[in-house]
N, C-alpha and C positions, 0 to 999 in steps of 0.2 A: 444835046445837054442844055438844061436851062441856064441861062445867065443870071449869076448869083445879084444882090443889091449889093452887097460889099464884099471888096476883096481885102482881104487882111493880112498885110504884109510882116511878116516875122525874118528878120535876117541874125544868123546865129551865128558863134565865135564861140568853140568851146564853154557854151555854158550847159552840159551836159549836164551838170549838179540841180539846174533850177530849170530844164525842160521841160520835162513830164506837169509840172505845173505850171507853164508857164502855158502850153497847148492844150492843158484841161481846163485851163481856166477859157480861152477861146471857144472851145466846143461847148463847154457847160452854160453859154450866151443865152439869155431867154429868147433872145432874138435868133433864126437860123439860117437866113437866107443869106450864107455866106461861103466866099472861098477861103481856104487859110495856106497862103503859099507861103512855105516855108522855104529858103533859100541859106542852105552852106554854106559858111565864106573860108572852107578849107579846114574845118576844126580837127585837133588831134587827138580831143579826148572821145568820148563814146556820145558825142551830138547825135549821131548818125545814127544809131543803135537804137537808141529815144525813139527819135521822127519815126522809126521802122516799127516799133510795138505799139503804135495807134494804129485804127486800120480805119477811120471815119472817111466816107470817099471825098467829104468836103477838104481833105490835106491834099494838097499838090507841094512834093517834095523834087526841090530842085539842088543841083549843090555845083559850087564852083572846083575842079580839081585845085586850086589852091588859091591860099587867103588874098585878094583885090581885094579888100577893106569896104569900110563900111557905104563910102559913096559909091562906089560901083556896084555894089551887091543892089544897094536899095534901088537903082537905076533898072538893072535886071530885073528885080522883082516886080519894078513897076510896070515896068514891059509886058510882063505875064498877064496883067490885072484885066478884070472880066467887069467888073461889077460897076454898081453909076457913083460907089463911093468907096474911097480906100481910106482901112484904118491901121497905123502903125502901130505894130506889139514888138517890146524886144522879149528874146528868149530867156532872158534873167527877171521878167516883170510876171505879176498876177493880175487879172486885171475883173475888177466886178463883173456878176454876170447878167447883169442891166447895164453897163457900157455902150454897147449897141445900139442898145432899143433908146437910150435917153437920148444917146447921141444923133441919131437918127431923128427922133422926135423933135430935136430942136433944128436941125438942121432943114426938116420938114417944113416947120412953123416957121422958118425964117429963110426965106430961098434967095434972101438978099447976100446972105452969108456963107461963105466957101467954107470956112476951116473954123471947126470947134476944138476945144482941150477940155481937161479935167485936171483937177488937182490931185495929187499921188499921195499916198503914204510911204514913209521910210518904217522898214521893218526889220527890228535886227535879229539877233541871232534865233531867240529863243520863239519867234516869229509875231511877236506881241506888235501892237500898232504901237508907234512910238511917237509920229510927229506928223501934221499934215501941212504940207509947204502950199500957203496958200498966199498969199506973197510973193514969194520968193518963184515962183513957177519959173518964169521967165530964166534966171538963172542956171534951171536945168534944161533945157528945151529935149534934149533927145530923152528924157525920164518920163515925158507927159503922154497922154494919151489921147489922140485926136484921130478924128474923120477929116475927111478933104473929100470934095466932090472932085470925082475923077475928070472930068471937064478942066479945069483947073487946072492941074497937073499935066495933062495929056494932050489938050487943044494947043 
């Protein structure tokens, strides 16, 4: 099997409500040369159910029999990783479908630089853009959306 350029690490906790988009929006990436492991951290709603009604072979679904939390999960998942760069997604997040490809491109263009982010929007109910924390990033760190050259992480 080819080895993907990025693996893209989703670790889930009952967010069966915001799955289905939170995974469509991954695959729907303009960019494709990627893995998207999915890893279980014990969920007790229908996470599982989700992961199972995609059938793209780029998902590698993995699951914890019960919830080790978020550091351990994301440890596991990194273990899994294939590709020369990982990008973290959470299961409750939507994530553009140029993500990828910009993030890559910059990271491309600047190889001096391990870890890129992006500024997020909050979205509420009615699913309207509401606010883009661009400032304020730092604040959130696990809301943001970055690559990491896996060298980095793993050397």
């Amino acid at each position: 099997m080819k080895v993907p350029v990025v693996s893209v690490i989703m670790p889930v906790y009952n967010t069966g409500k915001y799955l289905a988009a939170a995974i469509a929006s991954v695959l729907g990436q303009t960019f494709s040369d990627f893995e998207l492991i999915i890893l279980n951290d014990g969920s007790t709603d229908d996470s599982e159910t989700v992961v199972k009604n995609f059938t793209d072979p780029r998902i590698i679904y993995l699951k914890n029999e019960r919830n080790l939390g978020l550091i351990a999960t994301l440890n596991t998942a990194l273990s899994q990783c294939k590709g020369e760069f990982i990008a973290r997604m959470d299961g409750d997040d939507i994530c553009h479908s140029e993500r990828l490809a910009a993030q890559l491109r910059f990271l491309n263009a600047h190889p001096e630089i391990s870890v890129c982010g992006t500024f997020f929007y909050s979205l509420e109910k009615n699913q309207e853009q509401k606010n883009i924390f661009r400032n304020q990033v730092m604040r959130f760190p696990l809301k943001c959306s970055f690559v990491v050259r896996s060298h980095t992480l793993l050397s």
